[in-house]
C-alpha positions as CSV (number, residue, x, y, z in Angstrom):
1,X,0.0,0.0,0.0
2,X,2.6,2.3,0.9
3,X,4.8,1.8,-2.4
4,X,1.3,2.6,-4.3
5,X,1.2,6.3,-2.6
6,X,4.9,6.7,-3.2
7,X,4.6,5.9,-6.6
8,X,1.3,7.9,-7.3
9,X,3.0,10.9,-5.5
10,X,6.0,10.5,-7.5
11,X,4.3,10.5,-10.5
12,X,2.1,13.4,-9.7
13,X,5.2,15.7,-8.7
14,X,6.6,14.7,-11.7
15,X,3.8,15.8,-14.1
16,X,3.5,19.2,-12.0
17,X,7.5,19.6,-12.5
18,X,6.6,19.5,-16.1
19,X,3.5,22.0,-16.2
20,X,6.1,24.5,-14.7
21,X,8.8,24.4,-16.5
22,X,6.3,24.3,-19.8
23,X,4.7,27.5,-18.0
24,X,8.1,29.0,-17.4
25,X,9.1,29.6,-20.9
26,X,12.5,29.2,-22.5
27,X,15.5,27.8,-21.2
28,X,17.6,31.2,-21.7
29,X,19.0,29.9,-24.8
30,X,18.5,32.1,-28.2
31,X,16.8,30.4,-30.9
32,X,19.0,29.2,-33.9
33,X,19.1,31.1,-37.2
34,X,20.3,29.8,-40.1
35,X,23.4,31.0,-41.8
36,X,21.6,32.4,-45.0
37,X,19.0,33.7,-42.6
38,X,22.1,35.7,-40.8
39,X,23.6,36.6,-44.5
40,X,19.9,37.7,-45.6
41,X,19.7,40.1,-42.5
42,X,23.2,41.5,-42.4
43,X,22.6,42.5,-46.1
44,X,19.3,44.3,-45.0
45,X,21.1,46.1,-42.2
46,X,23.7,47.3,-44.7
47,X,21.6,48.1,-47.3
48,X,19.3,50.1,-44.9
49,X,22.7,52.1,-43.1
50,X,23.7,52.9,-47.0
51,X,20.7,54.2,-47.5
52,X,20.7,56.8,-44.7
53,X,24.4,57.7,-45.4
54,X,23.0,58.8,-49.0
55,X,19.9,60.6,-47.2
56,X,22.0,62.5,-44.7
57,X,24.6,63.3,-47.2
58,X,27.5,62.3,-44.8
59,X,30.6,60.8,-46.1
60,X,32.6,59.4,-43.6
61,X,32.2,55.6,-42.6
62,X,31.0,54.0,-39.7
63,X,34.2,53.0,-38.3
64,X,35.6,57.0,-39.2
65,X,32.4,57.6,-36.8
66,X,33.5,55.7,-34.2
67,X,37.1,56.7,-34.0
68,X,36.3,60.0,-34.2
69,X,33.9,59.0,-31.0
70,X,36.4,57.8,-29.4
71,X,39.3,59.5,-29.9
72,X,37.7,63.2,-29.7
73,X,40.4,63.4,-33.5
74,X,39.6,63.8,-37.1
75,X,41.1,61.9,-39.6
76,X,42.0,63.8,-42.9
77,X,42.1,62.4,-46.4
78,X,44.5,63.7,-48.1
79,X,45.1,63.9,-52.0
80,X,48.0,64.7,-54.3
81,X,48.0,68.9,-54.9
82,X,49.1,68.3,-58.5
83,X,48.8,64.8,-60.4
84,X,51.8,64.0,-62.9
């Protein structure tokens, strides 16, 4: 009799253990995307920064935006005075 209520407990606790962690949601861990999924939206994300760099008529780069940022200096480009 008594290994009957152990094993119905058991069982019970066990199913309960379940409904919770089902309740709880995710396990923490990010869900997988694909590798052409991660090409698709990298190409998006460049297309769209390409497009606001033509909108906003700026010209330098986004790592020239970050040194600059950082470092508090401009970086010049420079070009030949006269071309022989």
């Amino acid at each position: 009799m008594m290994n009957r209520r152990k094993k119905i407990n058991s069982t019970l606790k066990a199913k309960a253990k379940k409904a919770n962690a089902k309740k709880a949601g995710g396990n923490g861990k990010a869900k997988y995307v694909s590798k052409a999924d991660r090409a698709a939206l990298e190409a998006k994300e460049l297309e769209a920064k390409q497009r606001e760099t033509q909108q906003t008529g700026t010209s330098q780069t986004d790592d020239e935006q970050n040194d600059v940022a950082s470092t508090g200096v401009v970086k010049l480009e420079t070009q030949p005075l006269c071309s022989q």
